[in-house]
N, C-alpha and C positions, 0 to 999 in steps of 0.2 A: 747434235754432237754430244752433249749433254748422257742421252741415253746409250749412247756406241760406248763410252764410258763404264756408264752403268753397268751393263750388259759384261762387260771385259771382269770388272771387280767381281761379280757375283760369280761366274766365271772361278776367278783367280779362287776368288774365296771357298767354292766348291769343292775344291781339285788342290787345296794347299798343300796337301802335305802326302802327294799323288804323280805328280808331274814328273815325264822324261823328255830328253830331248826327240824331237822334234825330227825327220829325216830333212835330212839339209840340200832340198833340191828343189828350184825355185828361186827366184829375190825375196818374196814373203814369207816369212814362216814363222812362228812363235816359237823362242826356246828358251832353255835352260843356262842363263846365262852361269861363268863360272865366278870366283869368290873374287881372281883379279880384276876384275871387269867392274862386275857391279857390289856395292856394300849391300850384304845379303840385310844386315840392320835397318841398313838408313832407308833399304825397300819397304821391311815390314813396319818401321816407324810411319813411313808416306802413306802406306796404304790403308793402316787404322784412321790415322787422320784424313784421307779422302772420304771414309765414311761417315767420321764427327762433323767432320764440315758439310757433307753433301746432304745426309739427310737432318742434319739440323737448319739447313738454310730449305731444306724440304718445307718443312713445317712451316717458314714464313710466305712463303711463295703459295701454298695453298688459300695461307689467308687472305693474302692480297690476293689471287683469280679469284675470291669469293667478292672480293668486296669490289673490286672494278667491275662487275657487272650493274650490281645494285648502284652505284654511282652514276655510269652511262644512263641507266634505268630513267631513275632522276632526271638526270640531266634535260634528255628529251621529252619527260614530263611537262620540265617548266618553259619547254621551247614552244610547247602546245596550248602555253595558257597567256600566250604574247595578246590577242584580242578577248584577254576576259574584259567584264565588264566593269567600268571603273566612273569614280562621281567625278573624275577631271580636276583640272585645276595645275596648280603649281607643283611641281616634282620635287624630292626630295636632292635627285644628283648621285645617286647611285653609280659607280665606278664600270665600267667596260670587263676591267677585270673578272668582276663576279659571274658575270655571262647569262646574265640577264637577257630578255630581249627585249624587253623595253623598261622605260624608268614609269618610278612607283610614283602615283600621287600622293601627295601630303592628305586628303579628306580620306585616302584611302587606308591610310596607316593610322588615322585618326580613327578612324571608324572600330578600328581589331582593337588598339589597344587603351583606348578612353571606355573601354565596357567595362560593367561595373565587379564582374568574377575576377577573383583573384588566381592563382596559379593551382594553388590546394583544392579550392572549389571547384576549379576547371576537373583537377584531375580525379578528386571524387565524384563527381556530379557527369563523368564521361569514362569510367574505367575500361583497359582494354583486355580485353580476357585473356589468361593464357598467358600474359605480359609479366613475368616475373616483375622487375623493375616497374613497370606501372602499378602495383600490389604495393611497391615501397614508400608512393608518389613522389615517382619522377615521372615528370610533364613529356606525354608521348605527341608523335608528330599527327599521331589518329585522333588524339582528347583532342590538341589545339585544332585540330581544323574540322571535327563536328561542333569544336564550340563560336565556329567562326564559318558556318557552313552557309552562310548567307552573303558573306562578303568575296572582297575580288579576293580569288585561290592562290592567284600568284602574287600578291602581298600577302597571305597566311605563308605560303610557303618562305617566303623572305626572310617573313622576323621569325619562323622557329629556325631558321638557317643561322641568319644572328646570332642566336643562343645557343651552338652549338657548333661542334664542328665533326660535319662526314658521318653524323649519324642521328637515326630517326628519336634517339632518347637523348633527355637534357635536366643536370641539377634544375630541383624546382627554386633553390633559392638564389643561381643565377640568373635565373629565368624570369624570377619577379626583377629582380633590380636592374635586369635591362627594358623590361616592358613599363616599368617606373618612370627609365628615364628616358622612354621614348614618347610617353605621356606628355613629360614636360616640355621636349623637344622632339619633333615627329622627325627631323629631319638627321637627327642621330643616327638614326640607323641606316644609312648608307655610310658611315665609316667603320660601325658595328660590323654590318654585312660585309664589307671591305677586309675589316681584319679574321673576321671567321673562316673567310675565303684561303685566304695566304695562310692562314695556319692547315690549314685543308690539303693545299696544293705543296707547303713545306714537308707534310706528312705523307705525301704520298710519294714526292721525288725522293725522301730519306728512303721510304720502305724501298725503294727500287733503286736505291744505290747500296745499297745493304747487300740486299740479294745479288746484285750483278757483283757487289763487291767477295759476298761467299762462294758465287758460281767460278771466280777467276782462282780464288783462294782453292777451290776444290777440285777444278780439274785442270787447269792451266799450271799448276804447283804442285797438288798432291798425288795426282793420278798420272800425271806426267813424271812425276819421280818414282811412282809407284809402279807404272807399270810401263814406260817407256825409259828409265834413265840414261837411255844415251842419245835421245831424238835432239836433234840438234836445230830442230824447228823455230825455237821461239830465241836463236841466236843473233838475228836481224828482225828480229818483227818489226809490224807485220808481211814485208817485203816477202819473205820465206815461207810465209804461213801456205801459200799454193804452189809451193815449187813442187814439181814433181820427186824430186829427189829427195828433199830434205824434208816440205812439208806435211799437211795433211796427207798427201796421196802414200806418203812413204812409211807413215804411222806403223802399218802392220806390220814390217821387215824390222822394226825395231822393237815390238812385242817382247818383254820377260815375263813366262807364263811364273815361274818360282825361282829363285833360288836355291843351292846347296851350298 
């Protein structure tokens, strides 16, 4: 729908200042509406702003399809590291939320972050090329887990998750003071990993309420006033939205290619 949109403004925008009526034979047709009809203003007011809105809500919606793959990515990463190899024992209690597939032991969280490097060491002593930000020392998801390339993978990957949210870089001086205090207390960080989670999954339901919230803003508002102002579709929603007469199907009969 989105693009049938699109398609119309570029269209519209093409041919602005071009456009004749239409031969009127047919229910469909695109025309020329006149001055008492429609506000030839409050058209060309709509239609700037369907494009302020549409391709600035472009730009976020690219970022986020970039980033929900690499997240999926992830995701089933860690769903493949469920029988790595672990020294056993008592678990830490790690929350269902995080999505985890199994819980972490305590000897194994002890093992990553009772070593004797600290976070700067880590990140000189393992640089990632080409990493701008690891050049900075900030602590990459590559340093932490060649410097932990011995241990169970899916507790390396846990606690840089901890320290971080939704991405593979993290402050180095957050990163010492949570691996500080997991030292002290191994079993921390299953509330750590708990809260990095929900700020992970708060950020990604905003992004996607944002965008669904510009997509309504942009074409259900502005390209509807813009280029249909008299559709009378969205008078009962959603009830109407597929009536043949007044709804989607009926869009094109209600078509204003310009005003005069």
């Amino acid at each position: 729908m989105k693009a049938i949109f699109v398609l119309l403004a570029v269209i519209s925008w093409m041919n602005a200042s071009a456009f004749a009526p239409l031969p009127t034979s047919g229910a469909t047709q695109a025309r020329l509406a006149p001055l008492n009809v429609v506000d030839a203003e409050a058209v060309g007011v709509a239609r700037t702003a369907f494009y302020i809105w549409f391709f600035g809500a472009s730009g976020g919606a690219g970022i986020a399809r970039n980033s929900f793959p690499r997240m999926w990515t992830d995701f089933r990463a860690i769903q493949t590291m469920e029988n790595s190899p672990t020294k056993g024992g008592e678990t830490i209690g790690i929350s269902p939320i995080c999505l985890y597939p199994v819980d972490l032991a305590v000897k194994d969280v002890e093992a990553i972050v009772k070593k004797p490097l600290t976070v700067e060491q880590i990140v000189n002593k393992y640089p990632v090329e080409g990493n701008f930000l690891s050049a900075k020392g900030y602590l990459t998801y590559k340093a932490f887990k060649a410097a932990n390339a011995k241990e169970n993978p899916l507790v390396v990957r846990a606690i840089f998750d901890s320290l971080n949210t939704n991405t593979d870089v993290c402050n180095p001086e957050t990163a010492q003071e949570l691996l500080d205090s997991y030292k002290k207390d191994p079993r921390s960080l299953a509330n750590a990993l708990l809260q990095a989670k929900l700020r992970g999954y708060a950020a990604i339901f905003g992004i996607l309420f944002l965008l669904a919230l510009a997509d309504w803003q942009a074409i259900l508002v502005h390209a509807r006033e813009g280029w249909f102002p008299e559709w009378p579709g969205l008078e009962d929603f959603p009830s109407t939205l597929f009536d043949p007469n007044y709804g989607i199907p009926a869009l094109p009969k209600y078509f204003v290619a310009d005003v005069e």
